[in-house]
N, C-alpha and C positions, 0 to 999 in steps of 0.2 A: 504494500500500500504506500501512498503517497503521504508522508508528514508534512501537514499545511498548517498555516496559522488558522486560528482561535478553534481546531480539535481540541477535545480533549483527553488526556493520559490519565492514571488511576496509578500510583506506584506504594506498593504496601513497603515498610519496613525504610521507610523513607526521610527518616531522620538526620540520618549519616550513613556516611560511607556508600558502600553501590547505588542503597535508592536514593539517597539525595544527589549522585553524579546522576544519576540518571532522570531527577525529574529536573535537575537545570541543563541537561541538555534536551530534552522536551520543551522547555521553556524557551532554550535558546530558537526554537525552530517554532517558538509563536505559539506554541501548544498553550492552553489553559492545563494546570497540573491540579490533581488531589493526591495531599501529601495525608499518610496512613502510619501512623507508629503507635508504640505502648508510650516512650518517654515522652508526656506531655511538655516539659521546658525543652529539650533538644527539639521536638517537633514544630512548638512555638519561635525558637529560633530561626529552624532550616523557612520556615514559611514566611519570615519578618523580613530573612535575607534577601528571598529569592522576590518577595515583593519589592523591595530597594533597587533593584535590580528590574525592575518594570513587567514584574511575569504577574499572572491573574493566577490565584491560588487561594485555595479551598485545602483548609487542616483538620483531619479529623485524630483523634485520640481513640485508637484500636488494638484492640486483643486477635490476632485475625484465628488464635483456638478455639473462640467464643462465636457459634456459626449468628447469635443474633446481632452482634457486634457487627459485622462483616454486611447482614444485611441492610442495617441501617447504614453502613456506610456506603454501599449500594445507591439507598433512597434520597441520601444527603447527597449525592458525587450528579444523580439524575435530577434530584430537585431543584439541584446549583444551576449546571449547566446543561440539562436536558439531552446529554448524550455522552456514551464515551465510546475512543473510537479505540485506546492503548489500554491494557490492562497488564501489567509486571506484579504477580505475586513472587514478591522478593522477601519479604519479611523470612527471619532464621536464628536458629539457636544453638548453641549447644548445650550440651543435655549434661555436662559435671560429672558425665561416669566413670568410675576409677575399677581399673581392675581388670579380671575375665568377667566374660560375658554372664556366666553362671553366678557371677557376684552384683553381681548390674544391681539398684533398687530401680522396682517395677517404677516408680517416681519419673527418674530418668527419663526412660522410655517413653512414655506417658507423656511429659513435659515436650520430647523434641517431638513425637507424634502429633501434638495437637498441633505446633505451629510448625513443623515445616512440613507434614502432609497434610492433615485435615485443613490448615491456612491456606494451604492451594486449593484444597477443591474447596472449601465455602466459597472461595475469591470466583472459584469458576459456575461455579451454581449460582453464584450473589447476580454474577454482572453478564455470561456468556447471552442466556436465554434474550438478556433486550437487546446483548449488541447484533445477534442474528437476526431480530426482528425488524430492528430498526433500517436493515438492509443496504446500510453504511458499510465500504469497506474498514475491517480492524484486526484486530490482531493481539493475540495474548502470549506473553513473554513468562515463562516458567522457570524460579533460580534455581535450576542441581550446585552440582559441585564435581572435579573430577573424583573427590574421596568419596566414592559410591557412586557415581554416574558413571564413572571409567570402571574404576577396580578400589577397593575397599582399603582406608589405608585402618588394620586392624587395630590399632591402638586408641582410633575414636570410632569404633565400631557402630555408633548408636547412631550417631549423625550420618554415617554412610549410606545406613540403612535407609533411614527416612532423605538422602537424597537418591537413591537409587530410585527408591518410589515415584520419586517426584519424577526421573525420566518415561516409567514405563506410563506415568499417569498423561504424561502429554504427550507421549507416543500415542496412547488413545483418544486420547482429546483431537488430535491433528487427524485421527481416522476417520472418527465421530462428525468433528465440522466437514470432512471431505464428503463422508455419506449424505450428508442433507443440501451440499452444494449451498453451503456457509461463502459470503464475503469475507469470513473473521480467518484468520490466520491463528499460527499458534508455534511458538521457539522454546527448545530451552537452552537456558543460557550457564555455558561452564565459565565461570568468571576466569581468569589470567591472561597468561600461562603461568607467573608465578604467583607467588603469596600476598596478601592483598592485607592493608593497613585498612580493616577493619573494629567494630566495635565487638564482633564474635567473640572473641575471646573472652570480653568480660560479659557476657548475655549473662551470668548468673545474676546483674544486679537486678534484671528483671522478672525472676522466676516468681509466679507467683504462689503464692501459699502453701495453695490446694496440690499442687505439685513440690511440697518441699521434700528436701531430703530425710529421710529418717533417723537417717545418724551421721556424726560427724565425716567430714572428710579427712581420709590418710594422710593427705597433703596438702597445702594451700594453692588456691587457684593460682595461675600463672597470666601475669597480661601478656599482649603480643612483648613490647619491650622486654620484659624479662628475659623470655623465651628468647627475642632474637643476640641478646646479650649471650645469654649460655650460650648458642650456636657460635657467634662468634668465640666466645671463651676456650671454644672445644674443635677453631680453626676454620669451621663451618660462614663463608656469606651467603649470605642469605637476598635472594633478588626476587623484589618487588615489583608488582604492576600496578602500575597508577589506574584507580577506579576511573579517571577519567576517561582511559581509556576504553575499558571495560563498556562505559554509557555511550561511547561512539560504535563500539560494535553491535549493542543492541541495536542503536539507530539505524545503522546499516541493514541489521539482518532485516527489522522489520521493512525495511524498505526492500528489500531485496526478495521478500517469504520464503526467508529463508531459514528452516528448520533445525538445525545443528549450528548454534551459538557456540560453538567451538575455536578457540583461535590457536594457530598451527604452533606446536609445540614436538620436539623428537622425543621428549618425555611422555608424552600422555599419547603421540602414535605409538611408540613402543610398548606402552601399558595396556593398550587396546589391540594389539598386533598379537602379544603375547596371553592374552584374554580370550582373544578368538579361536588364539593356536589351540590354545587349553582344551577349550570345546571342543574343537572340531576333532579334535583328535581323542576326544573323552580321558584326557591327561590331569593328572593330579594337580592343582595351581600355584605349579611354582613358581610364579612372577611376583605372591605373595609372603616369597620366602626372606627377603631383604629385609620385612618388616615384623616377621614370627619373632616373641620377642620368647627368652629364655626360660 
């Protein structure tokens, strides 16, 4: 589809980091944006900024686990602007699981399940049905990750899991809209190809309640900083992609409908090459062997 001024975009998780590049470059292309987070002040910000900046912006404060939350964001984003043509369920978490899997608390689980699977599909049940009605070309943008959309990296096993979902969910979605000869398109997006100066790391400050942990942690959370301090410490650099980036390859794909938001990396072909090999050959996965930890 074509991105034209005064569309409008819908980008969940949109505070900081990927959805706020991504709804100021929506903005930048005239788009009216609804901006979608849990942190009501970061969200209040990202929406103050991008106002000063001469974009038309609509803020809601969303849980997108909570399927009635989602649909009033829905009602608020059509009642504003009476159409949307972008929809990016980007919002994501990590889930604080430590351990093997058979030690996980069902909490975890539970916690990264609601928002980074069942947040996609509310976002796709909330907003798909009017944008096929409306018979507007559009197009919905779904965030994996390559840790489970490629190959698992097992040490955050939980979050792999609920992004893996996330691909095979919009591999059906992309069938689904094909079957009823839908205008709406449909991507999903592996953010890099490196590591990305994100708020992930610390998602625990948002965990809410009802999903807490049961009992303490082994170990104290780690931010990105920390983490990339030890890497360095242990010789390891560590190379970034700028989210901005990242918000121009959405733009492109959507413009392009183009399904594999993928951007060419020799690491993640060869994680997929060697994934495939696995399969095809009914071989045991040792591509996952770098990561089996002791």
């Amino acid at each position: 589809m074509e991105l034209r001024a005064g569309q409008v975009a819908v980008v969940t998780g949109a505070a900081s980091g990927i959805g706020l590049a991504m709804a100021q470059r929506f903005a930048a292309e005239g788009l009216k944006v609804v901006l979608a987070d849990v942190e009501e002040a970061a969200l209040d910000k990202a929406a103050a900024d991008l106002r000063a900046d001469g974009a038309d912006v609509h803020a809601r404060v969303v849980d997108v686990g909570v399927r009635e939350q989602v649909q009033e964001l829905a009602e608020s984003a059509y009642g504003t602007y009476g159409a949307v043509h972008v929809l990016c369920n980007n919002a994501g978490v990590g889930s604080g699981a430590e351990g093997r899997m058979w030690e996980h608390e069902p909490n975890d689980w539970q916690w990264a399940f609601a928002v980074n699977v069942w947040g996609v599909f509310h976002g796709i049940q909330a907003f798909v049905p009017r944008m096929i009605e409306s018979g507007h070309c559009g197009h919905v943008v779904n965030t994996s990750s390559g840790d489970g959309g490629i190959a698992p990296l097992p040490t955050a096993s939980v979050y792999a899991v609920t992004k893996a979902a996330v691909v095979t969910m919009t591999e059906s979605l992309y069938a689904h809209l094909k079957a009823e000869h839908a205008r709406v398109g449909a991507s999903v997006l592996f953010p890099g190809p490196h590591m990305l100066r994100t708020g992930l790391w610390e998602s625990h400050r948002n965990r809410p309640t009802r999903y807490a942990k049961q009992r303490p942690r082994k170990t104290p959370y780690r931010s990105l900083g920390q983490w990339e301090a030890a890497m360095r410490a242990a010789g390891h650099e560590i190379r970034f992609t700028p989210v901005e980036e990242v918000a121009e390859l959405v733009a492109d794909g959507v413009r392009a409908d183009r399904f594999w938001l993928l951007p060419a990396s020799e690491h993640s072909d060869a994680q997929i090459r060697a994934r495939a090999h696995s399969m095809l050959e009914r071989a045991n996965p040792s591509y996952l062997e770098s990561f089996i930890l002791d």
